[in-house]
C-alpha positions as CSV (number, residue, x, y, z in Angstrom):
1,X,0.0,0.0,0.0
2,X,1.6,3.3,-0.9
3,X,1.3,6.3,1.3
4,X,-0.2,9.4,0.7
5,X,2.5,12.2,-0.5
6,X,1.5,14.3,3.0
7,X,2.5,11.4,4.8
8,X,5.6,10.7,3.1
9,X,6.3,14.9,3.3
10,X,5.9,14.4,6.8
11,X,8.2,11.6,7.2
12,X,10.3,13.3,5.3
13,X,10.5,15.7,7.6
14,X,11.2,14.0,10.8
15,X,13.5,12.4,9.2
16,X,15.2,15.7,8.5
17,X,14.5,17.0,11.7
18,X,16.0,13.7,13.2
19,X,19.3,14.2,11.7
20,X,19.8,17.7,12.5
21,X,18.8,16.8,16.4
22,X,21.5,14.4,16.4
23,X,23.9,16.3,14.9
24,X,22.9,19.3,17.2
25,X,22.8,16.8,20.5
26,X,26.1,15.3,19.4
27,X,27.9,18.3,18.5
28,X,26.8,20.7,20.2
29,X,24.7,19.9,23.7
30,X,26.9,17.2,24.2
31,X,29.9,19.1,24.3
32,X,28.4,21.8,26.5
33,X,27.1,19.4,28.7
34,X,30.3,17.8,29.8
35,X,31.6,21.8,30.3
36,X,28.4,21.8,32.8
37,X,29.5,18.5,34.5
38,X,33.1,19.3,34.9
39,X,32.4,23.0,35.9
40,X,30.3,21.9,38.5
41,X,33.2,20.1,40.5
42,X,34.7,22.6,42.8
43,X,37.5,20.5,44.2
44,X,40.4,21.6,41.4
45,X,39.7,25.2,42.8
46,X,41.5,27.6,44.7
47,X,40.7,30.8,46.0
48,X,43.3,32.3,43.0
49,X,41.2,30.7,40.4
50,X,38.0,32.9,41.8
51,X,40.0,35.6,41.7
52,X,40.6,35.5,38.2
53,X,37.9,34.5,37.3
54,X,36.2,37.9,38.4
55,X,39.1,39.9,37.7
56,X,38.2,38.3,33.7
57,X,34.3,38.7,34.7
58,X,34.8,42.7,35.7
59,X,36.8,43.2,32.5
60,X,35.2,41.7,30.2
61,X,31.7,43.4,31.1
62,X,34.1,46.6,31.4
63,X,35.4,46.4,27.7
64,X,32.2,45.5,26.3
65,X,30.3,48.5,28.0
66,X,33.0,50.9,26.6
67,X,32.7,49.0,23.4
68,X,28.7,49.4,23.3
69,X,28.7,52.8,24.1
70,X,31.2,54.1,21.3
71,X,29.4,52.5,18.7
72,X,26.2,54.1,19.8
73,X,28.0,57.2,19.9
74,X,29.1,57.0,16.5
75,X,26.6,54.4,15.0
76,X,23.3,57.1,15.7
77,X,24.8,59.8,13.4
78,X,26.0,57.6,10.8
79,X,22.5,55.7,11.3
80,X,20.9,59.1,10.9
81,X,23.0,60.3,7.9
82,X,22.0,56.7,5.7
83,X,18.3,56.8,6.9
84,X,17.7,60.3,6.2
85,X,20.2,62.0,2.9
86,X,20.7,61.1,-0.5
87,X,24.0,61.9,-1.8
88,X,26.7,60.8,-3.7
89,X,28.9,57.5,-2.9
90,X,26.1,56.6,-0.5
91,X,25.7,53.5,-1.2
92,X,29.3,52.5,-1.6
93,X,29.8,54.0,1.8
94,X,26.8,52.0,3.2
95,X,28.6,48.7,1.9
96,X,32.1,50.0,2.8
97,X,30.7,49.9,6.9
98,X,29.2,46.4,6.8
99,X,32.0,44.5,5.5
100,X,34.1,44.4,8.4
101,X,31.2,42.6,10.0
102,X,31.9,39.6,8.0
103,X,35.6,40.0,7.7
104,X,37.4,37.2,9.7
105,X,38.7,38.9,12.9
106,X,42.7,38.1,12.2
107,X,42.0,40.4,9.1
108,X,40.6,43.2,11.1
109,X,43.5,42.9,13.7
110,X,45.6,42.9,10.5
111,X,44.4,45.6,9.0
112,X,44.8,47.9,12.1
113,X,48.3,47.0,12.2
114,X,49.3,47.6,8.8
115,X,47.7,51.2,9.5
116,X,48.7,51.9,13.1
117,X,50.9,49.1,14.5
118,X,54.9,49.4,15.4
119,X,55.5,49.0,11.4
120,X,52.1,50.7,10.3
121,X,51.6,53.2,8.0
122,X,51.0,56.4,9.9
123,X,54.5,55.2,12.2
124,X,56.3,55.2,9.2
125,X,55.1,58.7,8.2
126,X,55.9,60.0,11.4
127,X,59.5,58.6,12.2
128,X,60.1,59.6,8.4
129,X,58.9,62.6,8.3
130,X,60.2,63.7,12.2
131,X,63.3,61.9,12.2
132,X,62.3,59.6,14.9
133,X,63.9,56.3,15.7
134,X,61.1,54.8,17.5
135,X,57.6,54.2,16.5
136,X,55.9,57.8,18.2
137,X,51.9,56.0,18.4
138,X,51.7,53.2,20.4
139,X,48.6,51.6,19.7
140,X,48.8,47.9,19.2
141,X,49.0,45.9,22.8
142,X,46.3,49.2,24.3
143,X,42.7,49.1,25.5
144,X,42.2,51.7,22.8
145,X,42.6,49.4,20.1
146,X,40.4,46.9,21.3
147,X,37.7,49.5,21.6
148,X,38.4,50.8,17.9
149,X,38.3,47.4,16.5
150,X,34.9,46.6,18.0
151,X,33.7,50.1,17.0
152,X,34.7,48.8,13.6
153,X,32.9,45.7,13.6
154,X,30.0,46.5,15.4
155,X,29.1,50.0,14.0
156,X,26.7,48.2,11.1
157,X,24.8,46.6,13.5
158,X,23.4,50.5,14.8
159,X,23.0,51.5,11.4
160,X,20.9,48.8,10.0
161,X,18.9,48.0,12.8
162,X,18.5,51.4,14.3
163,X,18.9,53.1,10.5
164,X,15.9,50.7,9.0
165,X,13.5,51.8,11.9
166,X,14.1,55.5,11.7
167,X,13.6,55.1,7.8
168,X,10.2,53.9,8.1
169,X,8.8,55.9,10.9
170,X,5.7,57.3,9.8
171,X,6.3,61.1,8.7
172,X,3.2,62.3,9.8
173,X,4.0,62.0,13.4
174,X,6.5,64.3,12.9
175,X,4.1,66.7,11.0
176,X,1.8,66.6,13.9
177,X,4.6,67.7,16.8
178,X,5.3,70.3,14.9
179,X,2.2,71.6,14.0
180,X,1.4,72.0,17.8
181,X,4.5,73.9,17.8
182,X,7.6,71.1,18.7
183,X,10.4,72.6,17.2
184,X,13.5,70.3,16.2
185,X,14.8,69.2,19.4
186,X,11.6,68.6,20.9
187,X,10.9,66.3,18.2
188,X,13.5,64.3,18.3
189,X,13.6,63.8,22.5
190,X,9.8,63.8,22.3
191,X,8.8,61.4,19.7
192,X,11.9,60.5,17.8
193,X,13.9,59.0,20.7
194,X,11.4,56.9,22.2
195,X,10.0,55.6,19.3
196,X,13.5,54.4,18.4
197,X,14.1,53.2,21.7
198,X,13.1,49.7,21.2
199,X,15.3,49.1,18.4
200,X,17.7,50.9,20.1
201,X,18.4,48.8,23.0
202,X,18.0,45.6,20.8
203,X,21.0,47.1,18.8
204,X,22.9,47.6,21.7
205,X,22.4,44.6,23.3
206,X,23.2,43.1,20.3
207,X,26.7,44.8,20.3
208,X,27.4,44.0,23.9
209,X,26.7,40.3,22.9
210,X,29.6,40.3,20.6
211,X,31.4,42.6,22.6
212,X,30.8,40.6,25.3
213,X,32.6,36.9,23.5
214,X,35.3,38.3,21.1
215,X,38.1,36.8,21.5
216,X,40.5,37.1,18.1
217,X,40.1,41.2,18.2
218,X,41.2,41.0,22.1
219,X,43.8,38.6,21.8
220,X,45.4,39.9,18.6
221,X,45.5,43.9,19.3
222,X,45.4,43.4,23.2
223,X,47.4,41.0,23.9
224,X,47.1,38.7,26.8
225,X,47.2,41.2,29.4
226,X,43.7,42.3,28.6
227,X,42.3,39.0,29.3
228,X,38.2,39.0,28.9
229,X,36.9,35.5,29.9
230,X,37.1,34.2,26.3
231,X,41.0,35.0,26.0
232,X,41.1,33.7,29.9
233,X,40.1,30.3,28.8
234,X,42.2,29.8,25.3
235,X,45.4,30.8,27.8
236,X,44.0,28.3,30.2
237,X,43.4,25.1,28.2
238,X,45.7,25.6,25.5
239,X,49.3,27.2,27.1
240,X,48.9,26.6,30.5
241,X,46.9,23.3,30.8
242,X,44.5,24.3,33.4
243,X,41.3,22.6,32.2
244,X,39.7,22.8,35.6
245,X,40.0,26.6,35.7
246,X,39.6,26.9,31.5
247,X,36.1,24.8,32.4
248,X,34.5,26.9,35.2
249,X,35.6,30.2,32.8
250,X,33.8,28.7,30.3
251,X,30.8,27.5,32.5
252,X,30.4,31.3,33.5
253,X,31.1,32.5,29.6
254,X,27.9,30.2,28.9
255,X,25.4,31.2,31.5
256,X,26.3,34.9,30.8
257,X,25.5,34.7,27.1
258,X,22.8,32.6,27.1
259,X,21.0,35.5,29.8
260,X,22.2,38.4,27.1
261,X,20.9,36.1,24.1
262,X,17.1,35.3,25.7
263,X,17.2,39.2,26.7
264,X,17.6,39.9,22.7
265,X,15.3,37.6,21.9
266,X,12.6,38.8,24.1
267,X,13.3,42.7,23.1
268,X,13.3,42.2,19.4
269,X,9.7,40.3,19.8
270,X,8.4,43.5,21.7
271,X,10.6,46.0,19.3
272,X,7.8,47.3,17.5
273,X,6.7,50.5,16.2
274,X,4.3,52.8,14.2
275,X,6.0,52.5,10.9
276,X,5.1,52.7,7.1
277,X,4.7,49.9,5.1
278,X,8.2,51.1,2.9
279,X,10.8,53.4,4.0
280,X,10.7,57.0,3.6
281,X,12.7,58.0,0.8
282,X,16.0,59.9,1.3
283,X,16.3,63.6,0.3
284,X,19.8,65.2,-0.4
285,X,21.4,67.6,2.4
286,X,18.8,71.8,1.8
287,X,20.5,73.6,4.1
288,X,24.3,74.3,5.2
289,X,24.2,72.4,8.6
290,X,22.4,69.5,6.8
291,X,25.2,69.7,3.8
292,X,28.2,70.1,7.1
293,X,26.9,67.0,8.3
294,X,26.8,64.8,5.7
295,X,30.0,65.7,4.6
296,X,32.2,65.4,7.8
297,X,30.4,62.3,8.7
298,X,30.9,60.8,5.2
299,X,34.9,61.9,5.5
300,X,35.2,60.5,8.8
301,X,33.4,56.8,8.2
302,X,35.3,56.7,4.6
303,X,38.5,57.1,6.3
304,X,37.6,54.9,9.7
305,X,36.4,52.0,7.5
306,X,38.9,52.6,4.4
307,X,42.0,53.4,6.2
308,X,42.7,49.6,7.5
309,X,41.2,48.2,5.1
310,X,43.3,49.9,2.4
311,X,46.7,49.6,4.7
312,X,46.7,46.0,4.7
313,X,47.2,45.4,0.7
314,X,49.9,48.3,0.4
315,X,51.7,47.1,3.5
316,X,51.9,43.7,2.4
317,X,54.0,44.8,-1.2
318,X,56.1,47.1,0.7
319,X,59.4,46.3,2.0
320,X,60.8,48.3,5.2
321,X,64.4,49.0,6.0
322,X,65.8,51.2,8.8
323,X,69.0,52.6,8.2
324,X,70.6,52.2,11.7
325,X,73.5,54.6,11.0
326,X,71.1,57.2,10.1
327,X,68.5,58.9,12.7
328,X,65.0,57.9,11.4
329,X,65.7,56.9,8.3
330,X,63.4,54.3,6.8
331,X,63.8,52.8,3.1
332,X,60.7,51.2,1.0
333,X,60.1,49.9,-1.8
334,X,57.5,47.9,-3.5
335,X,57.9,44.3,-3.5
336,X,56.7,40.5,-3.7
337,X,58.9,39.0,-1.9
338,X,56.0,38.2,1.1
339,X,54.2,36.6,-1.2
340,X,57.0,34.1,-3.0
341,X,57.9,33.2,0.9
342,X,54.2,32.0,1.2
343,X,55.5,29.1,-0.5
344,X,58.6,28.1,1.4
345,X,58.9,26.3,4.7
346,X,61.8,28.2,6.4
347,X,61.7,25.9,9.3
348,X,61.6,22.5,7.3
349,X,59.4,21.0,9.8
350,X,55.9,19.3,9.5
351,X,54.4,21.3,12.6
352,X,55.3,24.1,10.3
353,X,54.1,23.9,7.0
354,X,54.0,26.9,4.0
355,X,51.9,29.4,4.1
356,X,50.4,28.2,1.3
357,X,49.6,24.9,2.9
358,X,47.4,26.9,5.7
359,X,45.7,28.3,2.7
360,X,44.7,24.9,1.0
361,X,43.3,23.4,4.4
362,X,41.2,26.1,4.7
363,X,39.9,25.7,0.9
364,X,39.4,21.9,2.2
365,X,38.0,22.8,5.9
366,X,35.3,25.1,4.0
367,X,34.5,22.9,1.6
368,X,33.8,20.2,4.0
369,X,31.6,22.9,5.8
370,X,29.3,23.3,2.6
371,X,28.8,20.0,1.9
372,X,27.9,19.2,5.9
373,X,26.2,22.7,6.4
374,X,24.0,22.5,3.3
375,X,23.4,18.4,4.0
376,X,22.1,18.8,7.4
377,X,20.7,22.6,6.9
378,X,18.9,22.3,3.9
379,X,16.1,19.4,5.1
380,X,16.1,20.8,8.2
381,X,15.0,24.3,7.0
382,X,12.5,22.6,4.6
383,X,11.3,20.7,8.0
384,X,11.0,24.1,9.7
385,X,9.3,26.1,7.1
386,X,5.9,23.2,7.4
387,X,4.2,24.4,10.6
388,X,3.6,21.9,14.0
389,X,3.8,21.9,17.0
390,X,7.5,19.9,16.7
391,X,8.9,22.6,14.4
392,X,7.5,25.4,17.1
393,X,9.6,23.4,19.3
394,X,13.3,22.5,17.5
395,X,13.4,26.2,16.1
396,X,14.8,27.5,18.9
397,X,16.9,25.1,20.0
398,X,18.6,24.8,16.8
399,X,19.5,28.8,16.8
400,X,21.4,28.1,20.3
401,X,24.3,28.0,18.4
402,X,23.8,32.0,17.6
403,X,24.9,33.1,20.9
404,X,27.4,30.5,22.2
405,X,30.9,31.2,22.6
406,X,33.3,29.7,19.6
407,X,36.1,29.4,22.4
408,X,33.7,27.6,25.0
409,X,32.6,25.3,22.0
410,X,36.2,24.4,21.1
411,X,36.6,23.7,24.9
412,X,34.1,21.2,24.6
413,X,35.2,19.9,21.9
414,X,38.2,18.9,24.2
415,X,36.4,17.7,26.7
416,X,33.8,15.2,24.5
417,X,36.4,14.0,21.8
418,X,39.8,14.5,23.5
419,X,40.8,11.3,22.0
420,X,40.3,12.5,19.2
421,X,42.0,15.8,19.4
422,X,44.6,14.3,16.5
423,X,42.1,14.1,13.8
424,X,41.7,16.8,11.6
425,X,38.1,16.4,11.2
426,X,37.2,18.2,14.3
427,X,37.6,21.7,12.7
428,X,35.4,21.2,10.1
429,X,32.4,19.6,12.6
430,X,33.0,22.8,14.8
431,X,32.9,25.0,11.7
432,X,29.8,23.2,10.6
433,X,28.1,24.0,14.2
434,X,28.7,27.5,13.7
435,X,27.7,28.0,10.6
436,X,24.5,25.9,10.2
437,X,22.3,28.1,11.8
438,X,23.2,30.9,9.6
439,X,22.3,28.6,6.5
440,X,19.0,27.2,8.4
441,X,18.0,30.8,8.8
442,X,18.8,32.0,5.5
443,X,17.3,29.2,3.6
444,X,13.8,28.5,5.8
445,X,12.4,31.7,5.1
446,X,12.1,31.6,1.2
447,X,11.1,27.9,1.8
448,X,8.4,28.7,4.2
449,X,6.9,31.4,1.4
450,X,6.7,28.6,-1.4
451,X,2.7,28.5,-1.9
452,X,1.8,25.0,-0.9
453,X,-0.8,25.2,-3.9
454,X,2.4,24.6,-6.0
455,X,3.4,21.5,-4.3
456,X,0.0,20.3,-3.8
457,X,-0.2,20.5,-8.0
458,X,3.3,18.7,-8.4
459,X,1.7,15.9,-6.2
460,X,-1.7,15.5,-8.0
461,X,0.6,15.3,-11.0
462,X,2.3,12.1,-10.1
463,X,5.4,13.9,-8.3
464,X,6.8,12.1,-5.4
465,X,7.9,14.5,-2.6
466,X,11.7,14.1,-3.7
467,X,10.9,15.3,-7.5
468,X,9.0,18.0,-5.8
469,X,11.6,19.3,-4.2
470,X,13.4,19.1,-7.1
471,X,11.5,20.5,-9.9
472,X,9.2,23.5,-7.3
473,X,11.7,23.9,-3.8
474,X,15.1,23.9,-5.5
475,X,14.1,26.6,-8.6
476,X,12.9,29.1,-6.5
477,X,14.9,28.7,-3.4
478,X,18.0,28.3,-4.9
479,X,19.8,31.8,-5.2
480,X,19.0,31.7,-1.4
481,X,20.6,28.5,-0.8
482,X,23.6,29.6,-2.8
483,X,23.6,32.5,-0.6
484,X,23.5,30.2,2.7
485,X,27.2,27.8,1.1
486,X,29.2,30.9,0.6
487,X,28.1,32.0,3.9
488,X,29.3,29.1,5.3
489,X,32.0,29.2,3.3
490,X,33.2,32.6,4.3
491,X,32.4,31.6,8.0
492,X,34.7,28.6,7.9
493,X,38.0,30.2,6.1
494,X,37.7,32.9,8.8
495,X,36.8,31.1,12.1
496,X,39.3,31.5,14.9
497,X,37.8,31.1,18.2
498,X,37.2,27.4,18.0
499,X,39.8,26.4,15.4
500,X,42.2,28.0,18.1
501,X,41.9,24.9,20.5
502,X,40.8,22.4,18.1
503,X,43.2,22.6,15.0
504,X,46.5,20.8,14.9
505,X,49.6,22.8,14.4
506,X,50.1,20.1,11.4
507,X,46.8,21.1,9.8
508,X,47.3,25.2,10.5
509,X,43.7,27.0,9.0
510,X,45.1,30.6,7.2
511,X,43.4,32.7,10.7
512,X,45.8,30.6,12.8
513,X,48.8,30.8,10.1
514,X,48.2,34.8,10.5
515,X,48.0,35.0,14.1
516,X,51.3,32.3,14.5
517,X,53.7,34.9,12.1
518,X,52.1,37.7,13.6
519,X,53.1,36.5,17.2
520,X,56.8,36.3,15.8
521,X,59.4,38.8,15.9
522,X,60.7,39.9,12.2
523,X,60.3,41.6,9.3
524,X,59.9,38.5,7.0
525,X,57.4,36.9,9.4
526,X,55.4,40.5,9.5
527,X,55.2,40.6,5.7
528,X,54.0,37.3,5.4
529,X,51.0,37.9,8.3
530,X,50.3,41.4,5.7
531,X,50.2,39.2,3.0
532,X,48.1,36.0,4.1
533,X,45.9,38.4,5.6
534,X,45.3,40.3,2.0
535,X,44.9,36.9,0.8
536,X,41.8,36.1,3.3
537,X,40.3,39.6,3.1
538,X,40.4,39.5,-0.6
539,X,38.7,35.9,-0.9
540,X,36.0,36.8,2.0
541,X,35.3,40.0,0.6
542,X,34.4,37.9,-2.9
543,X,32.3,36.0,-1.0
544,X,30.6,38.8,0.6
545,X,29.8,40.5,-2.7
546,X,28.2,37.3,-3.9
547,X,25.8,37.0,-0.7
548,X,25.1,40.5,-1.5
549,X,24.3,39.6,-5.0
550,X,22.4,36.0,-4.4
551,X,20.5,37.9,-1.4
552,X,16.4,37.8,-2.0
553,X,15.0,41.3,-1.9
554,X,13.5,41.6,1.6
555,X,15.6,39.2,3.1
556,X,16.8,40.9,5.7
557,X,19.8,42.3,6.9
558,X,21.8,40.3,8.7
């Protein structure tokens, strides 16, 4: 007896909702479970190891607070500026601030040291042009360029959330405060302000999230003496082999997050306001404060956003010499040389392979990540998008991944499959983890707004549920799930946090390759960070164009 196609649809889907729950349970709850077990035993404890861990606690909330209120302080005007003026390079600028966001965080790190590290740009101007034998800006290894970096990140987040809201606000509000005689400044404290206010806080919670669990920004331009709880628990497990200590870090890392992430979740359901059904259109700068604005505003985020961006490229061609018989000298010229050493092992040792080689396991690592991501992701989204009381329940828990630390993830790792620490297929799994939510949520959507009249004709035609997915899902969702295996793509070749504790110094990913020659005294090894670091940026940034391309109108932005 054959079964009906909504029972085999529905099987279909349990089954793909079965495979993603084991994968999730195995790779994911698993792994922070045994962090819960062993964090729970007290005895390896000592009254230093609760001192640190608030010391790490109080700093970590301290550096993300700072972080969150800069990039308010600059995200609101540049929010403003987008949301309200039309003028020219605006949406090049727009683009230009939300591609750090994706950028892997060793390229960030790299690109504000090519621009105002020891060997940076704006140093070398300086000692050139003052005759100075030391670098005069000291900015790499301070609290300052932590906060910077983050500011960099982050400050998309305030303009597209915050930016989108104050766009659609309905214009007639506005009309009515100041008929009744609200000048500017009333308006905006009056009605403006707390009608933004929801988005607001969702933004900034947002930031402090991320604020909150960076780890490759703080440990690459702060160094380990600015030690937030993620960088706390890589120094921990992985250089001083204090698992017992690296697990309660983590254990506290895990209940603070998930507390921030159901405090996002909860604001964003309630963050709604009186808007109009399309944005208001943008109208270019009438008067001379308006035209001030958008032009110092546009100078200052071109050269915020283009500066390191631009630095990292030029640095990596450019060979430095200082003449030590002559005060301040420095000598430059362009050259290759960084990029011809990519392919030499200067050590001749397997736990230190080419820089090349770094390259090519990435390639492989994200490949893997596709194939897994997509495989899993794909029938679970189609799963998701069919409404039940099962789907209600699994959506959440398969987001968890969202707001979990990479680091405490890669701590688990250790802790569930320590036996397995020597395989390279670890990284991949963990990349996979991180990166299949992104894919579920970019693919359900356009899935769930397939009319089921279409699939309901494919089945009265003979179609089994596989051809239907084939010949009606796949067609129309398929720029979307394009979209979702470069993300995952671009996700993988720029993970740090777990690939930090997971990878094998055999099997170096190009993030850990950077960080390794960037943690090494030289000249040589300096060039060769500038120039694996172009390398990434330039391949992420492809990949980022293409989402941009493959991305459904109305998709969202993030």
């Amino acid at each position: 007896m054959r079964r009906s196609p909504s029972r085999r649809g529905s099987a279909y889907a349990l089954t793909a909702l079965l495979v993603a729950g084991l994968f999730f349970g195995l790779f994911f709850f698993y792994p922070l479970a045994r962090i819960l077990l062993r964090g729970l035993d007290f005895s390896a404890l000592d009254s230093s190891a609760f001192l640190l861990t608030s010391h790490s606690l109080l700093f970590t909330f301290y550096q993300a607070l700072l972080s969150t209120l800069l990039t308010l302080a600059f995200g609101l005007p540049a929010a403003f500026l987008f949301a309200r003026f039309d003028f020219r390079g605006r949406g090049f600028l727009r683009l230009l601030t939300a591609i750090p966001f994706m950028l892997p965080t060793v390229v960030v790190a790299a690109g504000f040291n090519a621009w105002l590290g020891p060997r940076g740009w704006l140093n070398i101007v300086l000692m050139r042009l003052f005759g100075l034998d030391a670098p005069p800006v000291a900015f790499v290894g301070t609290l300052g360029a932590i906060l910077a970096a983050h500011v960099f990140y982050n400050m998309t987040i305030v303009i597209r959330l915050v930016g989108n809201v104050l766009a659609r606000l309905d214009p007639r509000l506005e009309q009515a405060a100041r008929s009744l005689g609200a000048d500017s400044r009333q308006v905006f404290w009056r009605l403006t302000l707390p009608l933004l206010l929801p988005s607001l806080l969702a933004a900034s919670l947002l930031v402090f999230l991320f604020d909150f669990t960076s780890f490759g920004v703080v440990l690459l331009l702060g160094g380990p003496q600015f030690a937030t709880l993620e960088v706390e628990i890589y120094l921990q497990a992985i250089q001083l082999f204090n698992l017992p200590l690296a697990v309660w870090l983590s254990l506290i890392q895990l209940l603070c997050t998930l507390l921030f992430s159901v405090a996002y979740t909860r604001l964003v359901t309630r963050a709604a306001v009186t808007v109009q059904p399309r944005p208001a259109p943008a109208h270019p700068p009438r008067t001379f404060t308006q035209r001030l604005f958008v032009l110092t505003s546009s100078f200052l985020l071109l050269a915020f956003y283009f500066l390191p961006l631009a630095s990292l490229p030029l640095r990596s061609l450019t060979r430095l010499e200082a003449d030590l018989g002559q005060r301040g000298q420095v000598r430059y010229g362009l050259t290759t040389d960084y990029y011809e050493e990519l392919f030499v092992n200067r050590r001749g040792s397997i736990f230190y392979v080419p820089p090349v080689q770094a390259l090519i396991n990435s390639l492989g690592y994200a490949s893997l990540t596709i194939l897994l991501s997509l495989g899993i992701g794909f029938p679970a989204a189609a799963a998701l998008a069919r409404p039940g009381r099962l789907t209600r329940l699994l959506d959440p828990l398969l987001i968890l991944p969202l707001g979990a630390s990479a680091v405490t993830l890669g701590l688990g790792y250790i802790l569930a499959f320590g036996r397995f620490l020597t395989s390279p297929w670890l990284v991949p799994l963990a990349h996979t983890m991180i990166a299949l939510p992104f894919v579920i949520r970019t693919i359900q959507p356009v899935l769930a707004s397939i009319p089921d009249r279409l699939r309901e004709a494919a089945a009265t035609l003979g179609a089994s549920p596989a051809e239907t997915r084939r010949r009606v899902d796949w067609p129309l969702a398929r720029r979307a799930v394009l979209s979702a295996g470069v993300f995952a793509f671009t996700v993988s070749l720029g993970e740090f946090g777990a690939t930090a504790l997971v990878s094998r110094p055999e099997y170096p990913t190009l993030p850990m390759a950077i960080y390794r020659f960037l943690s090494q005294p030289g000249g040589l090894n300096y060039g060769q960070a500038m120039a694996m670091a172009t390398v990434l940026m330039l391949v992420t940034g492809a990949g980022i164009l293409l989402i941009e391309k493959l991305r459904l109108p109305g998709a969202g932005e993030f």
